[in-house]
N, CA, C and O of each residue as an XYZ file, in Angstrom:
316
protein
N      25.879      7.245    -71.821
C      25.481      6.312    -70.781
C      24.100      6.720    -70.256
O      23.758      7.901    -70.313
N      23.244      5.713    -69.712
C      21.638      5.637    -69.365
C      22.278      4.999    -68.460
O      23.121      4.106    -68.538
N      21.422      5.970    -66.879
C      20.758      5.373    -66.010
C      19.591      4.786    -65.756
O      18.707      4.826    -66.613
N      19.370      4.082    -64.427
C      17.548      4.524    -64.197
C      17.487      3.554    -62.780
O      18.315      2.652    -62.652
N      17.002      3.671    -62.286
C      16.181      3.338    -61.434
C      14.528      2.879    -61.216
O      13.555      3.621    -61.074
N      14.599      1.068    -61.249
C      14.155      0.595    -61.562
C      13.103     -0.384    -60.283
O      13.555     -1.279    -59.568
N      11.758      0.073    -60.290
C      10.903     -0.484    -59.062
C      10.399     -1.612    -59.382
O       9.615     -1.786    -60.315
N      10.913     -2.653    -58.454
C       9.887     -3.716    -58.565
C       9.141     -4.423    -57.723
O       9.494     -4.566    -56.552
N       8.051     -4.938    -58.190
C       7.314     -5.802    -57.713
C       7.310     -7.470    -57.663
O       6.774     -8.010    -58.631
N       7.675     -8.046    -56.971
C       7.961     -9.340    -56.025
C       7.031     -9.708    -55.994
O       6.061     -9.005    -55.712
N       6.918    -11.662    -56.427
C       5.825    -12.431    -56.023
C       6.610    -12.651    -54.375
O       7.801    -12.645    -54.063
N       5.279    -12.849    -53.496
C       5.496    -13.086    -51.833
C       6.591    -14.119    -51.776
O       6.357    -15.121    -52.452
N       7.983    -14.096    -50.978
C       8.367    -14.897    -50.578
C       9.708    -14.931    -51.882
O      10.743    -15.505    -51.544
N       9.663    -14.466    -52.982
C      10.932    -14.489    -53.794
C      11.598    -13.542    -54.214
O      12.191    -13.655    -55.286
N      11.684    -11.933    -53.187
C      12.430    -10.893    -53.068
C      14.259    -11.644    -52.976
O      14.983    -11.557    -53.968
N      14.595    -12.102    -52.100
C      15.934    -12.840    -52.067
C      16.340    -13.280    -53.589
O      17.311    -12.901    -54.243
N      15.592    -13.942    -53.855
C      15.849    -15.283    -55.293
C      15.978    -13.623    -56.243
O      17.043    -13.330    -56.787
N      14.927    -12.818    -56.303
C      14.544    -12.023    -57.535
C      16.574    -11.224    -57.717
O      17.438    -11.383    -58.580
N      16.531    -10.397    -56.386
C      17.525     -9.660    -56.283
C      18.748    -10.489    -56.642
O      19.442    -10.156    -57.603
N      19.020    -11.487    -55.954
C      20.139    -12.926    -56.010
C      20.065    -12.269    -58.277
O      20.956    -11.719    -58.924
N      19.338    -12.487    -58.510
C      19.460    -12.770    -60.041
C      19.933    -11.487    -60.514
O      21.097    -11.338    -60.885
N      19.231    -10.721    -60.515
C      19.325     -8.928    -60.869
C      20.570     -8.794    -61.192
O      21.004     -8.598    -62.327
N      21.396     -8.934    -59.846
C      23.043     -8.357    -59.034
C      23.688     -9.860    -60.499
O      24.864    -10.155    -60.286
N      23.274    -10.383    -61.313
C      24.414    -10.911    -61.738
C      23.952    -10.291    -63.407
O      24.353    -10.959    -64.360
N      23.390     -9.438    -63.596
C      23.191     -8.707    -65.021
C      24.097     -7.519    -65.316
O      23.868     -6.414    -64.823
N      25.158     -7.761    -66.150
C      25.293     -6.776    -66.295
C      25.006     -5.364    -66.130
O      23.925     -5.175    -66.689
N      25.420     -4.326    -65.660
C      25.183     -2.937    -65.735
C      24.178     -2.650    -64.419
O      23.343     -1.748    -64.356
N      24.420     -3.468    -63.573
C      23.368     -3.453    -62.429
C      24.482     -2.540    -61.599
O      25.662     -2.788    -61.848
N      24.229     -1.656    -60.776
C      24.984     -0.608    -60.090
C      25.107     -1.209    -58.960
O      26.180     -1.550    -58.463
N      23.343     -1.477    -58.199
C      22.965     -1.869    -56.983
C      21.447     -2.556    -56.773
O      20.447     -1.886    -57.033
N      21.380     -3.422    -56.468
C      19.852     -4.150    -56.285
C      19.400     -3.775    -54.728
O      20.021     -4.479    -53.932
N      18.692     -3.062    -54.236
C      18.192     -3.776    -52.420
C      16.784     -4.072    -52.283
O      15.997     -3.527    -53.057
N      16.373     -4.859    -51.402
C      15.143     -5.233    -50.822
C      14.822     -3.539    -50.094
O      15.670     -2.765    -49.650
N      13.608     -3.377    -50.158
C      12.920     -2.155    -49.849
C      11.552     -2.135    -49.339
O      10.822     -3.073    -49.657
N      11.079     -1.169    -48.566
C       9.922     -1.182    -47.991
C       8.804     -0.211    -48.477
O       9.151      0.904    -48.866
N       7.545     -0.540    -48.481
C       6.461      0.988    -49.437
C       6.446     -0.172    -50.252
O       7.064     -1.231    -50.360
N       5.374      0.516    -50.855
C       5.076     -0.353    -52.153
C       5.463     -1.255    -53.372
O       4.812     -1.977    -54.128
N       6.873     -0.901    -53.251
C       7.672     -1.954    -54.096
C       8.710     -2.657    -53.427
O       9.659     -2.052    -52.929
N       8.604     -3.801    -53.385
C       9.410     -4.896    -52.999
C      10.569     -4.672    -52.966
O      11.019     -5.089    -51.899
N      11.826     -3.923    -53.990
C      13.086     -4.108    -54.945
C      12.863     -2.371    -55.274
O      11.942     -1.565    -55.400
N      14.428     -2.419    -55.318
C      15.134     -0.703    -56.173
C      16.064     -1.721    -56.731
O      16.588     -2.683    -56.170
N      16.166     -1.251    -58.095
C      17.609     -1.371    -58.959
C      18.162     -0.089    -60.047
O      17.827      0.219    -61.191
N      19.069      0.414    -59.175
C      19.851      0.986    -59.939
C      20.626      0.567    -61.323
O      21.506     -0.250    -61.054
N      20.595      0.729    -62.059
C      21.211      0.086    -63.615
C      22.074      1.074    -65.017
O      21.747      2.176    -65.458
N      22.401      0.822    -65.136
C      23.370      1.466    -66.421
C      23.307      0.607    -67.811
O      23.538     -0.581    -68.031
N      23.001      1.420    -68.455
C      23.241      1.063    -70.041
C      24.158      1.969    -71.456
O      24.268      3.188    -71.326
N      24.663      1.407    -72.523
C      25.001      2.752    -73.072
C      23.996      3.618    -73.672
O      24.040      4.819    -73.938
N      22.945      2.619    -73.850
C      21.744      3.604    -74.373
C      20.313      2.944    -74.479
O      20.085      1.756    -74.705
N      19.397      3.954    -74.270
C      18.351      3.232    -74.303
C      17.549      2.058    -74.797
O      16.676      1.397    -74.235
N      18.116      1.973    -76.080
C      17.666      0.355    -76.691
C      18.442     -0.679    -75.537
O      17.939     -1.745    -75.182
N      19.530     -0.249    -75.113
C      20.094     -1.379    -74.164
C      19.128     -1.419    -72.830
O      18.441     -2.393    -72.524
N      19.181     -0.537    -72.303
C      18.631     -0.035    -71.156
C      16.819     -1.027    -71.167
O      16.495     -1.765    -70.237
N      16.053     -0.814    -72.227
C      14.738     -1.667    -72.857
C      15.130     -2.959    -72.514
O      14.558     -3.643    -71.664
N      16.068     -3.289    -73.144
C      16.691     -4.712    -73.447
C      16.468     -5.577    -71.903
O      15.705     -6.481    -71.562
N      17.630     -4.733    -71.138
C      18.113     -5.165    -69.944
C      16.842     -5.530    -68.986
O      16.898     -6.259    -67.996
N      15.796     -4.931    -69.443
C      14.423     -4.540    -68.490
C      13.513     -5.485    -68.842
O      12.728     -5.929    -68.004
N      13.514     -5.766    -69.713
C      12.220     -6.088    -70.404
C      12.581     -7.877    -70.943
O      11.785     -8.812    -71.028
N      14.083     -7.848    -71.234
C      14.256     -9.117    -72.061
C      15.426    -10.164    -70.188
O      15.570    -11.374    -70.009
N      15.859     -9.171    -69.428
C      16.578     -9.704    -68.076
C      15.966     -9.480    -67.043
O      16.174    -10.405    -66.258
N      15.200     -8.598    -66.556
C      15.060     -8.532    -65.471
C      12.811     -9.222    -65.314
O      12.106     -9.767    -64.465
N      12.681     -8.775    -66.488
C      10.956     -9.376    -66.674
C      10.926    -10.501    -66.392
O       9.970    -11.033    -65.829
N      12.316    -11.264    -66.846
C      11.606    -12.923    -67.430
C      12.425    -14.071    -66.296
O      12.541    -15.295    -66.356
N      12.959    -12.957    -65.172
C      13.270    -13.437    -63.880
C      11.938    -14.137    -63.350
O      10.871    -13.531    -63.258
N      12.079    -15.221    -63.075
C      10.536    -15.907    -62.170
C      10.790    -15.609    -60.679
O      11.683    -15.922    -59.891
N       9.431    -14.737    -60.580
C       9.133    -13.765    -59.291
C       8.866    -12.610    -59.214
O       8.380    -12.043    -58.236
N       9.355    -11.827    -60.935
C       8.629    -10.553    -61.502
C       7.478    -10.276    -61.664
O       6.929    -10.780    -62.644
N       6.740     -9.442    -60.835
C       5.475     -9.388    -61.051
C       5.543     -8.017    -62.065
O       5.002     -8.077    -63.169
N       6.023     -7.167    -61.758
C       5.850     -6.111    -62.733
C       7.271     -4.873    -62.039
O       8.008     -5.094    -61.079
N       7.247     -3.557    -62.980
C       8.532     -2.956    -63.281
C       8.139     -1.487    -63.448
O       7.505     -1.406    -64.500
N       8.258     -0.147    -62.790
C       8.113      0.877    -62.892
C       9.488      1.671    -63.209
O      10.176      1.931    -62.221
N       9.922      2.047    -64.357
C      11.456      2.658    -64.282
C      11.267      4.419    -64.318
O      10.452      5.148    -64.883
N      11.977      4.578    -63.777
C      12.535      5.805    -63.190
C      13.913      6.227    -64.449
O      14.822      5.466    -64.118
N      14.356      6.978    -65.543
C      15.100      7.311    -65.926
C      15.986      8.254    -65.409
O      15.571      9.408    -65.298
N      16.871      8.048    -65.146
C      17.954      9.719    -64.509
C      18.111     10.500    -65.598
O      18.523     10.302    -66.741
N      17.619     11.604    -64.893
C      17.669     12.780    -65.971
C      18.821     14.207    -66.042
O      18.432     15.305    -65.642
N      20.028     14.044    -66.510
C      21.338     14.792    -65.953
C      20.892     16.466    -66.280
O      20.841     17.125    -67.318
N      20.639     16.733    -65.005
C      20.140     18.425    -65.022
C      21.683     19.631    -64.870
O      22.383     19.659    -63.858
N      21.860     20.272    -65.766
C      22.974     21.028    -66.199
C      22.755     22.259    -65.004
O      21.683     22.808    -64.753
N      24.295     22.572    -64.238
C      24.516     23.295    -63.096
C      24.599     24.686    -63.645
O      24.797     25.637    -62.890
């Protein structure tokens, strides 16, 4: 399993609509509206990185109101 945490950037005025869409994709953990420089956090799950690409690039890009996408991968650090 792939995490990540996923920043986005919002055209003005369609943070609601963007997130509204996100929260119905599969493997979405948690979507919220956020403050600082990126509009949107989405937490997400995949079984693996080709999915994880997929989900980003082919679901959450071609949402109208995506301006752009900084991902964050979780990286499982051994105790």
């Amino acid at each position: 399993m792939v995490r990540a945490y996923v920043l986005l950037t919002v055209e003005i005025g369609k943070v609601e609509k963007v997130i509204g869409e996100i929260k119905k994709i599969p493997g979405v953990i948690k979507a919220d509206a956020v403050t600082g420089p990126y509009d949107a956090i989405v937490h997400i799950e995949a079984t693996d990185l080709g999915e994880l690409t997929r989900k980003i690039l082919h679901d959450i890009h071609n949402i109208d109101g995506v301006i752009d996408t900084t991902t964050a991968i979780v990286v499982e650090l051994e105790e």
